[in-house]
N, CA, C and O atoms as a CHARMM CRD file, in Angstrom:
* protein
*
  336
    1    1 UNK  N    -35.34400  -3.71000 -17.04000 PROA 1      0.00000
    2    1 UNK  CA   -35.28700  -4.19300 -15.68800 PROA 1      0.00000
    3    1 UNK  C    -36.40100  -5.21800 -15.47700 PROA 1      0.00000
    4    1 UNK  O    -37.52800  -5.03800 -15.93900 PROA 1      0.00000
    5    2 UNK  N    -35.97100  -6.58300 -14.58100 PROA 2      0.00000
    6    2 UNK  CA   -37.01000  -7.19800 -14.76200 PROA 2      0.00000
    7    2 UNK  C    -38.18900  -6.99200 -13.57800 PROA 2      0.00000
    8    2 UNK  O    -37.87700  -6.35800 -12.57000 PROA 2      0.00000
    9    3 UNK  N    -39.16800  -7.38500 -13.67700 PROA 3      0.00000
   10    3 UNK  CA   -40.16300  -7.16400 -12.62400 PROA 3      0.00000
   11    3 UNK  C    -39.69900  -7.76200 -11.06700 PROA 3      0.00000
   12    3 UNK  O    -39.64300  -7.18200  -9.98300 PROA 3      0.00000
   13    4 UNK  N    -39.31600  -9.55500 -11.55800 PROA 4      0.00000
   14    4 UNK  CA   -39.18200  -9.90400  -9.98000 PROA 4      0.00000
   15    4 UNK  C    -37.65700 -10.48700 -10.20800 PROA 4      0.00000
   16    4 UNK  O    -37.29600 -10.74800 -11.35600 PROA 4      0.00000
   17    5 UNK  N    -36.63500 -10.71400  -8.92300 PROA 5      0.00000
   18    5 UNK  CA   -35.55400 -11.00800  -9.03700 PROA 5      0.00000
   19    5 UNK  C    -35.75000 -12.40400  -8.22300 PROA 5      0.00000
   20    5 UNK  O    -36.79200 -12.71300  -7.64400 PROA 5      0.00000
   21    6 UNK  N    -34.67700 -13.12200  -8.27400 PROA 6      0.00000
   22    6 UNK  CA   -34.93900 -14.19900  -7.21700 PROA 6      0.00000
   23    6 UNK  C    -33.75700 -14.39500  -6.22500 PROA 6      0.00000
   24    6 UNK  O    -32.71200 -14.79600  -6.73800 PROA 6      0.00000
   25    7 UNK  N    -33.76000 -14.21000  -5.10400 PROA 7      0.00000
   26    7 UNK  CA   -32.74300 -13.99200  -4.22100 PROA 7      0.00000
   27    7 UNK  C    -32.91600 -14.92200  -3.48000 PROA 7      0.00000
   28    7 UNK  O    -32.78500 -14.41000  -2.36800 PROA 7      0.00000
   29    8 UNK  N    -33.24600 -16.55100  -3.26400 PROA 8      0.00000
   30    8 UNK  CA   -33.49500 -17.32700  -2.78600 PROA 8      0.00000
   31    8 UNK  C    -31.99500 -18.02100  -2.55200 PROA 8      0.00000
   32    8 UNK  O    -31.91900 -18.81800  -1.61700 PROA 8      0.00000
   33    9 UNK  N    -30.81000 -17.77000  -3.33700 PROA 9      0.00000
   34    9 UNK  CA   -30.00300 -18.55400  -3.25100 PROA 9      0.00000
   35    9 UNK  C    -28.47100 -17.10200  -3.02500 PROA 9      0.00000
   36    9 UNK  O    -27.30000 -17.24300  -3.37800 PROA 9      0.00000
   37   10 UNK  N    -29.13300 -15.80000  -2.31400 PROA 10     0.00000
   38   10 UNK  CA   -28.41600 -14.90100  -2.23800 PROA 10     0.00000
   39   10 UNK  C    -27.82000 -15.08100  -0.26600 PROA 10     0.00000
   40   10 UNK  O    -28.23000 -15.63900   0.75200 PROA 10     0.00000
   41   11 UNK  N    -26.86500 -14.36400  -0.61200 PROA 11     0.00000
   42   11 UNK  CA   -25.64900 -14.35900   0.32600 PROA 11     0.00000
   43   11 UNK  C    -25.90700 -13.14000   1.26800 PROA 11     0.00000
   44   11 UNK  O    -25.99700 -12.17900   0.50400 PROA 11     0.00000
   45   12 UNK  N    -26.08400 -12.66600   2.67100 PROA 12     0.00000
   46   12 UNK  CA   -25.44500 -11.40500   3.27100 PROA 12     0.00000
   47   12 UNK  C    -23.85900 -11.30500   3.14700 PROA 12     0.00000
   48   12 UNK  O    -23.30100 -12.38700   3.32900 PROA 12     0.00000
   49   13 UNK  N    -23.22400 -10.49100   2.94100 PROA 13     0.00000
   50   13 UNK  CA   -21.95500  -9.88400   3.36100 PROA 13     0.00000
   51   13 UNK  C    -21.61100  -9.72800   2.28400 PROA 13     0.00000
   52   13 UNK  O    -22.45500  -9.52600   1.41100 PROA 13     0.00000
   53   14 UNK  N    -20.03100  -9.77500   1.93700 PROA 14     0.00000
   54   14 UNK  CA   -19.04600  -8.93800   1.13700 PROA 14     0.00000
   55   14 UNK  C    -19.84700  -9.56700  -0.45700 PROA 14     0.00000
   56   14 UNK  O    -20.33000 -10.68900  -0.60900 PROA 14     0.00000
   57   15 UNK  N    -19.80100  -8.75800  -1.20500 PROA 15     0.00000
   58   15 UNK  CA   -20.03900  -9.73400  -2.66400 PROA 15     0.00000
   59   15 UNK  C    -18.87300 -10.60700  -2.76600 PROA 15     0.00000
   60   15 UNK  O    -19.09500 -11.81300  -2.65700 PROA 15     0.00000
   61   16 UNK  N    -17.90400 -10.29500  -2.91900 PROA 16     0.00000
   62   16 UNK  CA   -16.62700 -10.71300  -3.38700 PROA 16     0.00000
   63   16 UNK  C    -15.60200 -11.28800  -2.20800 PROA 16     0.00000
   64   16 UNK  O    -14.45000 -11.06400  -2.58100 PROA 16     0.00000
   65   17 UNK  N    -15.61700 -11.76800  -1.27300 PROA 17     0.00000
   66   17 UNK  CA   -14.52900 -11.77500  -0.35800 PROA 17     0.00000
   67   17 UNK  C    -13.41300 -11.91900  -1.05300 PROA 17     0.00000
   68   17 UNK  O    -13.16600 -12.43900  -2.14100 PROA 17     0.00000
   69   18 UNK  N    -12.58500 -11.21200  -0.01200 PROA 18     0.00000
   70   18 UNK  CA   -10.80100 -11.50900  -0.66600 PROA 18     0.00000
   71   18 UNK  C     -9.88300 -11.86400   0.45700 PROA 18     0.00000
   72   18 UNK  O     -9.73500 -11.14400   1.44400 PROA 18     0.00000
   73   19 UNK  N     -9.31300 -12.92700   0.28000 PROA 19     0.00000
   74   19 UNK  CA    -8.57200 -13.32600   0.97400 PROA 19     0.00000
   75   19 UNK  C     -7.03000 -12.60500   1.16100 PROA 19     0.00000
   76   19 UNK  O     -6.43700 -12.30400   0.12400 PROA 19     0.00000
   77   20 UNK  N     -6.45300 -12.35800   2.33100 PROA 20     0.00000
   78   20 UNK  CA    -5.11300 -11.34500   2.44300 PROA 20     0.00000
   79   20 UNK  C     -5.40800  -9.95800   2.52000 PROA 20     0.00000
   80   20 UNK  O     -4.46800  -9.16400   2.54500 PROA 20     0.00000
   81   21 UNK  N     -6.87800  -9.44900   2.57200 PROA 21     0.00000
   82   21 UNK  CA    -7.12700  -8.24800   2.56500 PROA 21     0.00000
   83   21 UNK  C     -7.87300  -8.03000   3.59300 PROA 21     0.00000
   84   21 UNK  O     -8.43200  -9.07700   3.92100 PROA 21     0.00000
   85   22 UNK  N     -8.21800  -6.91700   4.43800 PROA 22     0.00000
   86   22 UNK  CA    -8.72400  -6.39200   5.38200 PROA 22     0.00000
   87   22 UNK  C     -9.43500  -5.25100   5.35400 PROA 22     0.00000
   88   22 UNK  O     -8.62900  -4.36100   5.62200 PROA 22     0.00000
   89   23 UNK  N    -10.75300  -4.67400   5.13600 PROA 23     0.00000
   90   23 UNK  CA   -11.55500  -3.89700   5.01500 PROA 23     0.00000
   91   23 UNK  C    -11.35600  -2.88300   5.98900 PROA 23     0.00000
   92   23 UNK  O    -11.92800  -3.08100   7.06100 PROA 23     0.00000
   93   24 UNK  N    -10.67400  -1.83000   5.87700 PROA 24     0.00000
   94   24 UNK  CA   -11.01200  -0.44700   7.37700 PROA 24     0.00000
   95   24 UNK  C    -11.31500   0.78700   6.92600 PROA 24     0.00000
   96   24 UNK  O    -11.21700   1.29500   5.81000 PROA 24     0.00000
   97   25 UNK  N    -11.69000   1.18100   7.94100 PROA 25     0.00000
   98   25 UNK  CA   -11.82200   2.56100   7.54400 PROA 25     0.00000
   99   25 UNK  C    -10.62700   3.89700   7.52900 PROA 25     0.00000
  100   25 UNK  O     -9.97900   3.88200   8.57600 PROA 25     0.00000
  101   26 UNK  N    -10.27700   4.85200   6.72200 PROA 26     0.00000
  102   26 UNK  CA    -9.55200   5.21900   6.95400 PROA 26     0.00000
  103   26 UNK  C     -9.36200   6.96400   6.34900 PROA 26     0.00000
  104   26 UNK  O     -9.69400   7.22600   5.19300 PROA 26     0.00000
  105   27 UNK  N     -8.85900   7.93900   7.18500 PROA 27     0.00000
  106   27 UNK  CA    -9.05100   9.50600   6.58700 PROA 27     0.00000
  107   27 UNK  C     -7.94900   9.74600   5.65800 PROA 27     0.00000
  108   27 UNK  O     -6.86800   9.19600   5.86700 PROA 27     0.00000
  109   28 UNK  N     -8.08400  10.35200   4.86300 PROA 28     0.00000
  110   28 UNK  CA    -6.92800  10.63100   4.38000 PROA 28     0.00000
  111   28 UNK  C     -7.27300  12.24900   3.78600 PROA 28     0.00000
  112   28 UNK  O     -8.33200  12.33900   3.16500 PROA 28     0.00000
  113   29 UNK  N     -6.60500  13.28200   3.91000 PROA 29     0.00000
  114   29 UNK  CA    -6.34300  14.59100   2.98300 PROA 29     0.00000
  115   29 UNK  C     -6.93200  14.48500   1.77700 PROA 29     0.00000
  116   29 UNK  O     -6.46000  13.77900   0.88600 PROA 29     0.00000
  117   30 UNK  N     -8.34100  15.39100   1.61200 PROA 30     0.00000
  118   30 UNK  CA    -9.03700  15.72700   0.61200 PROA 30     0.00000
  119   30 UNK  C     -8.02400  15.37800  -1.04400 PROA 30     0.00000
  120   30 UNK  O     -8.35300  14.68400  -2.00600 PROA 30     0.00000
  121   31 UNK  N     -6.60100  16.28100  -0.77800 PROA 31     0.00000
  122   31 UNK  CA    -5.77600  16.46700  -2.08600 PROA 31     0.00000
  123   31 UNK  C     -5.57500  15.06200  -2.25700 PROA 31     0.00000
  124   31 UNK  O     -6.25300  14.45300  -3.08400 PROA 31     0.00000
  125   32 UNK  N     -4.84700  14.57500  -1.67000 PROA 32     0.00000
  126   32 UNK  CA    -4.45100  13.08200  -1.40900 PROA 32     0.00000
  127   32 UNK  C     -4.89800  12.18100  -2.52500 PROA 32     0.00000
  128   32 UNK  O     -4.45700  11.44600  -3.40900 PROA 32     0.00000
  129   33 UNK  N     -6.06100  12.65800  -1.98300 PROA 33     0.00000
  130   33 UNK  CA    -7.45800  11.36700  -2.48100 PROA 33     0.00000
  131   33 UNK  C     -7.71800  11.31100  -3.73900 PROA 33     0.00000
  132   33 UNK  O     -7.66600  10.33800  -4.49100 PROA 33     0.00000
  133   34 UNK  N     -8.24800  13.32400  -4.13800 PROA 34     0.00000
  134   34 UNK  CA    -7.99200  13.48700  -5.28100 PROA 34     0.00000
  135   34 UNK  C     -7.00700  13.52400  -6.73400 PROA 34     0.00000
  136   34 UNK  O     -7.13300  13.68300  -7.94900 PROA 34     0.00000
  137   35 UNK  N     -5.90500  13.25000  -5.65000 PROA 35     0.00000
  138   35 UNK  CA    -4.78300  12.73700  -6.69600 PROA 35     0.00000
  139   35 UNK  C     -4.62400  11.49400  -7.22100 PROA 35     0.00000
  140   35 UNK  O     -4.19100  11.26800  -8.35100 PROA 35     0.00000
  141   36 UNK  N     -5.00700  10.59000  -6.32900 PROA 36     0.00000
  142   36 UNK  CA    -5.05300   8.94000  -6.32700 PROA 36     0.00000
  143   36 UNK  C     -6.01900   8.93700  -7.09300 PROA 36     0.00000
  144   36 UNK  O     -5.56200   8.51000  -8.15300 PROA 36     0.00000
  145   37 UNK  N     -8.00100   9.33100  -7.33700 PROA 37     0.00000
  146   37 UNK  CA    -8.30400   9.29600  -8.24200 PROA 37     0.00000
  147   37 UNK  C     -8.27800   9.86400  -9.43800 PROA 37     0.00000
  148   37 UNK  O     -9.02200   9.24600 -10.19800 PROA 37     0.00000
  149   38 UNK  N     -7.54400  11.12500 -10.15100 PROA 38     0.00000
  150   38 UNK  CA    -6.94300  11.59800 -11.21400 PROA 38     0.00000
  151   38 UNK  C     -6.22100  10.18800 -11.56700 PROA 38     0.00000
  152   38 UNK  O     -6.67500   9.55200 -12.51800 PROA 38     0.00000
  153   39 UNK  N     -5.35700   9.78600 -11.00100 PROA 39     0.00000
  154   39 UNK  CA    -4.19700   8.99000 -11.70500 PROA 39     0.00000
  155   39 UNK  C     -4.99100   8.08500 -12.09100 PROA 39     0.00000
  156   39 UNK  O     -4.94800   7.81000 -13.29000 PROA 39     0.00000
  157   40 UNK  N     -6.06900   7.25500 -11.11400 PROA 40     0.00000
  158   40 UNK  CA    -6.81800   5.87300 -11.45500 PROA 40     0.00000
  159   40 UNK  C     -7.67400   6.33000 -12.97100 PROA 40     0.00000
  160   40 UNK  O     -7.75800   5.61100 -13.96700 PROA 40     0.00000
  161   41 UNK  N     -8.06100   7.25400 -12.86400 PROA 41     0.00000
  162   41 UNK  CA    -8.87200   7.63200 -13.97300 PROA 41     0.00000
  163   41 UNK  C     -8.10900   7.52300 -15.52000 PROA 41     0.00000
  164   41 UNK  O     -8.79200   7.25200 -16.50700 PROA 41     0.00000
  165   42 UNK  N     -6.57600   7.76900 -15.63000 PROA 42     0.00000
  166   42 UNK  CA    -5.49600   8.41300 -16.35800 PROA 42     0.00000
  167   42 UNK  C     -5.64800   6.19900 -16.56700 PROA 42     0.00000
  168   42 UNK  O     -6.31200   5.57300 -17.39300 PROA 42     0.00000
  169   43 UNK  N     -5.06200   5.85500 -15.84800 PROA 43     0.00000
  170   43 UNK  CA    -4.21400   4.40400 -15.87700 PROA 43     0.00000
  171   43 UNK  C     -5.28100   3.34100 -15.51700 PROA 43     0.00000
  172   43 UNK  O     -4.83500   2.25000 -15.15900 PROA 43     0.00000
  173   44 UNK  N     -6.74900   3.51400 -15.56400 PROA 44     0.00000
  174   44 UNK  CA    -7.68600   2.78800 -15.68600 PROA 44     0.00000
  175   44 UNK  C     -7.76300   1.63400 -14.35700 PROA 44     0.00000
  176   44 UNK  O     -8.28500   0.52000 -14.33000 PROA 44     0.00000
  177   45 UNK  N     -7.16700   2.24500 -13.50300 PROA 45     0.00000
  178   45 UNK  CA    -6.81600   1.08700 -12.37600 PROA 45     0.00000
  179   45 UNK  C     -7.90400   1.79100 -10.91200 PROA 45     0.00000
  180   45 UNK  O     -8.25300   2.95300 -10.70200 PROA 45     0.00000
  181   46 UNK  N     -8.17900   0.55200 -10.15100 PROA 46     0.00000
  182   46 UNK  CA    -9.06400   1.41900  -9.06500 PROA 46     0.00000
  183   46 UNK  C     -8.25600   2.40000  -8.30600 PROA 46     0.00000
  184   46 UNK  O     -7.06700   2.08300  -8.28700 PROA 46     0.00000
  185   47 UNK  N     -8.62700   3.85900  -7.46400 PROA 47     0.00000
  186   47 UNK  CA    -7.42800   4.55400  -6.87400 PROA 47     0.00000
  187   47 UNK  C     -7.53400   3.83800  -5.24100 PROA 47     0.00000
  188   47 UNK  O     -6.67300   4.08600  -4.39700 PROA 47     0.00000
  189   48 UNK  N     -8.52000   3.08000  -5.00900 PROA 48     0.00000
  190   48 UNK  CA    -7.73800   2.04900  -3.68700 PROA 48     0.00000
  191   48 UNK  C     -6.82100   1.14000  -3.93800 PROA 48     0.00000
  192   48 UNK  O     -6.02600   0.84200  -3.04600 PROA 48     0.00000
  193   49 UNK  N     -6.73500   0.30500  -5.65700 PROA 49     0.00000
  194   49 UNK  CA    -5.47200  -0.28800  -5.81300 PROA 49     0.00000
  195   49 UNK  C     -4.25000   0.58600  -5.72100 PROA 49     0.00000
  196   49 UNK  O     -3.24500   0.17700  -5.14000 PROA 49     0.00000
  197   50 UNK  N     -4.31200   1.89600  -6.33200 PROA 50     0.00000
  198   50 UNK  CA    -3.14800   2.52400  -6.25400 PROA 50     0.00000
  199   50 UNK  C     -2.64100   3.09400  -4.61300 PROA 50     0.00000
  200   50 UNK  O     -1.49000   3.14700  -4.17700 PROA 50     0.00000
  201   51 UNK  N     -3.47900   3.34600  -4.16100 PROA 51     0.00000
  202   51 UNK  CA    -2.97500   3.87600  -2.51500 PROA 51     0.00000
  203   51 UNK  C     -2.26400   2.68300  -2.04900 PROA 51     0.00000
  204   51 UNK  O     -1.24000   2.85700  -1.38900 PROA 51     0.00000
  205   52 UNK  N     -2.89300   0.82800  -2.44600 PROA 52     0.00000
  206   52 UNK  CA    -2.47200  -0.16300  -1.83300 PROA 52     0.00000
  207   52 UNK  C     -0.72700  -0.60600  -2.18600 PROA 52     0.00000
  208   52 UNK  O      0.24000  -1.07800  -1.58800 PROA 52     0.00000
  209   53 UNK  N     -1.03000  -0.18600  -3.32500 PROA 53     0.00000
  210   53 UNK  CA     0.92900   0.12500  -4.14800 PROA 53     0.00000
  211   53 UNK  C      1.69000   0.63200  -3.74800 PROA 53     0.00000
  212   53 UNK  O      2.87700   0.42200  -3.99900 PROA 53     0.00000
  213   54 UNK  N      1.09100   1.76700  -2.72300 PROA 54     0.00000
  214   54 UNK  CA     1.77900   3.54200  -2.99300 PROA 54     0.00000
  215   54 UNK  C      2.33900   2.75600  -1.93300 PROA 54     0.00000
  216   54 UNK  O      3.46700   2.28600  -2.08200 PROA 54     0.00000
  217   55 UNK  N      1.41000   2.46900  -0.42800 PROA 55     0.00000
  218   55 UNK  CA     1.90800   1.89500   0.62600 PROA 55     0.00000
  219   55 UNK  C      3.00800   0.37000   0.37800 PROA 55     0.00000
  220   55 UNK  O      3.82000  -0.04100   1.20800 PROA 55     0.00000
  221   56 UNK  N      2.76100  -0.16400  -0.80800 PROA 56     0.00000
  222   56 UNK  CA     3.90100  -1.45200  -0.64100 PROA 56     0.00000
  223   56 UNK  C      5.05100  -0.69600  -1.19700 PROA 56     0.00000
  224   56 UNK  O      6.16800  -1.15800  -0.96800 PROA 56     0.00000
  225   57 UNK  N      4.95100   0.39500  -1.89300 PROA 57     0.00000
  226   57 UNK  CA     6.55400   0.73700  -2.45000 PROA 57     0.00000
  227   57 UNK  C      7.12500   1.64100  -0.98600 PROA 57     0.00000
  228   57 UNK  O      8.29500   1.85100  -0.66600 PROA 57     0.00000
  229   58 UNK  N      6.09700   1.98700  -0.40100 PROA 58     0.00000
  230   58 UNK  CA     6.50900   2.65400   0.72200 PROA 58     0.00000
  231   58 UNK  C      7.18900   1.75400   1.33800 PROA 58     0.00000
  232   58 UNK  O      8.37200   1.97700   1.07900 PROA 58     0.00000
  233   59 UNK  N      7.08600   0.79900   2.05500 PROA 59     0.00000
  234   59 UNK  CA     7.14700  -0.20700   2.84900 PROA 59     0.00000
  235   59 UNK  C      8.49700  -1.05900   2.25500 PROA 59     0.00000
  236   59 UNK  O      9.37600  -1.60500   2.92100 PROA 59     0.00000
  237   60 UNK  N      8.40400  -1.01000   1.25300 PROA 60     0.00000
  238   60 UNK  CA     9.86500  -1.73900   0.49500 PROA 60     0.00000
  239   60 UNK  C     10.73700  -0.88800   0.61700 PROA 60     0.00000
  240   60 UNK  O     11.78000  -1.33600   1.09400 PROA 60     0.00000
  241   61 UNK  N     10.73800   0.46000   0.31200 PROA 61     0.00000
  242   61 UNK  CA    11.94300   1.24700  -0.02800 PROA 61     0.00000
  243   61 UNK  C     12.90300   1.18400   0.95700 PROA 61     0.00000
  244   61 UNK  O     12.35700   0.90900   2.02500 PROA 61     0.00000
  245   62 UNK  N     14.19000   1.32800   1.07700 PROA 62     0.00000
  246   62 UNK  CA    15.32000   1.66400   1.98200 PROA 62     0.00000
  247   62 UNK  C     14.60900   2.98000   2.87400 PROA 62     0.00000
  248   62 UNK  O     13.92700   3.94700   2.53500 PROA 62     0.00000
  249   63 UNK  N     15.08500   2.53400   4.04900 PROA 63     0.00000
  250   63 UNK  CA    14.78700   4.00400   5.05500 PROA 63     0.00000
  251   63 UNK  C     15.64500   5.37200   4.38200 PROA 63     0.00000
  252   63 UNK  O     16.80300   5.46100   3.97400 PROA 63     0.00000
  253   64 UNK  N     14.71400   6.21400   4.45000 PROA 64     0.00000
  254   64 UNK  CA    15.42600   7.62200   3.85200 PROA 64     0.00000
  255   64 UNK  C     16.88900   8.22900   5.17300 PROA 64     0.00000
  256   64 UNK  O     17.45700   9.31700   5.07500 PROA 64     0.00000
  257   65 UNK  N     17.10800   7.44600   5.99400 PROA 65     0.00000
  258   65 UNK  CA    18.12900   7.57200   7.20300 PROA 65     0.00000
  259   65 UNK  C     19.25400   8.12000   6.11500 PROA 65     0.00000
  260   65 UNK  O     19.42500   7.85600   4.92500 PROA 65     0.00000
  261   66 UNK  N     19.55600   8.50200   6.51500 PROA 66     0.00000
  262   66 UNK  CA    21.04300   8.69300   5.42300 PROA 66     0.00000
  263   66 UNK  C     22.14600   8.27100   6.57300 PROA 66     0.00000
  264   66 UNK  O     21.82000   8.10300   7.74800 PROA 66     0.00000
  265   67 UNK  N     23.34400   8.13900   6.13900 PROA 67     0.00000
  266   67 UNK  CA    24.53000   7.19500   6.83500 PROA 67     0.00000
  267   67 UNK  C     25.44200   8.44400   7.33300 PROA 67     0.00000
  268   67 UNK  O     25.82600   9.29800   6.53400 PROA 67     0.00000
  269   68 UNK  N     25.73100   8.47900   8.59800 PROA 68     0.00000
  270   68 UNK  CA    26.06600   9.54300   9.13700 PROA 68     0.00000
  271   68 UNK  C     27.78900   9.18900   9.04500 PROA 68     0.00000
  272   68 UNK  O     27.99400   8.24100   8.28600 PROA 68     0.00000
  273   69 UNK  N     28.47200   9.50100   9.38300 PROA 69     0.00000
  274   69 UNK  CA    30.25000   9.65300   9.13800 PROA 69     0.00000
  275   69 UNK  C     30.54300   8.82300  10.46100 PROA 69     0.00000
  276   69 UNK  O     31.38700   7.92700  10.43100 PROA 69     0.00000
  277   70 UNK  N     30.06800   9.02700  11.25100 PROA 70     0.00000
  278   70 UNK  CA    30.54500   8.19000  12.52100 PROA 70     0.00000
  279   70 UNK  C     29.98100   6.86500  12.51000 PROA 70     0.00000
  280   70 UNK  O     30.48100   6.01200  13.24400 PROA 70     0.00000
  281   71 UNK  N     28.72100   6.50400  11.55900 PROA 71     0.00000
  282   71 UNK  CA    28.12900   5.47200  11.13800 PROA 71     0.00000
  283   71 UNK  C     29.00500   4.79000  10.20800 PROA 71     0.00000
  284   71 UNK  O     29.16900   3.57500  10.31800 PROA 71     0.00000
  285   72 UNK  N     29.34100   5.17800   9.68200 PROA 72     0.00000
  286   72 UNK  CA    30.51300   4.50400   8.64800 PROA 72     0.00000
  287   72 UNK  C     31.83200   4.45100   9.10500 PROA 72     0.00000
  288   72 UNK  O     32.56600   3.49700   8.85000 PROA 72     0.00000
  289   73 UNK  N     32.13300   5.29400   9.67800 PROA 73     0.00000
  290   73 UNK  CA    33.85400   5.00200  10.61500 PROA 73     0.00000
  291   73 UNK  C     33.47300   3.73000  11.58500 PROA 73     0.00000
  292   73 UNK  O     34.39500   3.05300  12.04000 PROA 73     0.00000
  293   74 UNK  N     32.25200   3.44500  11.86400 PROA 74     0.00000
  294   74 UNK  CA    31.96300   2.80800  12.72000 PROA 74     0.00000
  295   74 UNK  C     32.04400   1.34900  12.44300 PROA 74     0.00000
  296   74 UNK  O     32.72800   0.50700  13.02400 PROA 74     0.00000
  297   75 UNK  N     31.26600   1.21300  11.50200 PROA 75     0.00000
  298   75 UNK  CA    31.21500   0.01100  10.34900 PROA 75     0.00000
  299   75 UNK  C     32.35300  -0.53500   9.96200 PROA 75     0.00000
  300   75 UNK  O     32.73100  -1.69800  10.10800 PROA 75     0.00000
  301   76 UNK  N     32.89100   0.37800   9.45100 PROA 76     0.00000
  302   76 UNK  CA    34.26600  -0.11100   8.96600 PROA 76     0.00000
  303   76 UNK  C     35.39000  -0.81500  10.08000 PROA 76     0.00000
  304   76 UNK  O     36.01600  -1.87100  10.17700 PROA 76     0.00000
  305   77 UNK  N     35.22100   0.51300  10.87700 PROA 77     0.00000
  306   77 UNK  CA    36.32600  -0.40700  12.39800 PROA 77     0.00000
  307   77 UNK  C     35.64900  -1.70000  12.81700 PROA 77     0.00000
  308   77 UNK  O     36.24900  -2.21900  13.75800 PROA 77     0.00000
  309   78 UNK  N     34.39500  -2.50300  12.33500 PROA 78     0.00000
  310   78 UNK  CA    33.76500  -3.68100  12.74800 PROA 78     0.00000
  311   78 UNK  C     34.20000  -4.46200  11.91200 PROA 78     0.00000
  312   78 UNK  O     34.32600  -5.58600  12.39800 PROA 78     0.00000
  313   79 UNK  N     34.40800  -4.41500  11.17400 PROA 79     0.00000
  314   79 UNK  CA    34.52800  -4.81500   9.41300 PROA 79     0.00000
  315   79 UNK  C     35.80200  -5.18800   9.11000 PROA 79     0.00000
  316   79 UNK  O     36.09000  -6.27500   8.60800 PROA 79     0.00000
  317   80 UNK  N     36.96200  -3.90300   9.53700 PROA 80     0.00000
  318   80 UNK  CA    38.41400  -4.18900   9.12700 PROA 80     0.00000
  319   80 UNK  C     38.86500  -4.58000  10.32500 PROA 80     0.00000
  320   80 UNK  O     40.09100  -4.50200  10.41000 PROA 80     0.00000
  321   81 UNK  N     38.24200  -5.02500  11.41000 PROA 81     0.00000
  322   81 UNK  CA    39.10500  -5.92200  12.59800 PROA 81     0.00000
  323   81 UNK  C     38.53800  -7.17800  12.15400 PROA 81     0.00000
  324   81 UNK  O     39.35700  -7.99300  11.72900 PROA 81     0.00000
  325   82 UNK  N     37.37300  -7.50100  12.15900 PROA 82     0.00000
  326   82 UNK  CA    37.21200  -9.17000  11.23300 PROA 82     0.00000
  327   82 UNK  C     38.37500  -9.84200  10.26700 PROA 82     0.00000
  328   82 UNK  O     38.75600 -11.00400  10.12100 PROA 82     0.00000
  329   83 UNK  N     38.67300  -8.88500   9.81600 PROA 83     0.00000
  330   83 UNK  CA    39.85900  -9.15600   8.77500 PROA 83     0.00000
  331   83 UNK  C     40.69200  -9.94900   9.03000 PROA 83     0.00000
  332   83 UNK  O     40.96700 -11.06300   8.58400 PROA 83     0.00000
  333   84 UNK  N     41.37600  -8.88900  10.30300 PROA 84     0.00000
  334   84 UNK  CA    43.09300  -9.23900  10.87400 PROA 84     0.00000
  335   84 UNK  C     42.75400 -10.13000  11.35800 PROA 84     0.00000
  336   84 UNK  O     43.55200 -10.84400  11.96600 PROA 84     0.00000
């Protein structure tokens, strides 16, 4: 370690800024957490990158809604009068 450092040409705030990203705070379930870091540990990746994934595959997926019968009789009578 050296004796003196020179911080004459040092910065306050983020080391790294990142652009498209937003710093918050946030709780999440003890297990949760500890699962996200098991996996990061396993796949060498940070476990805030993986929560940031978990939420975009969330966010992509199809709504778990499932299509009800009157939803689809419904559709269809929209669908097969376009036709005629």
């Amino acid at each position: 370690m050296r004796q003196e450092y020179d911080f004459s040409k040092g910065k306050r705030g983020a080391v790294i800024p990142s652009k498209g990203k937003t710093r918050i705070t946030i709780y999440l379930d003890d297990d949760i957490l500890d699962n996200f870091r098991q996996q990061s540990e396993t796949r060498g990746i940070g476990y805030q990158t993986l929560i940031n994934e978990a939420l975009k595959q969330y966010i992509k997926s199809p709504s778990e809604q499932s299509l009800t019968e009157a939803d689809l009789r419904r559709i269809l009578r929209e669908e097969l009068s376009q036709i005629r």
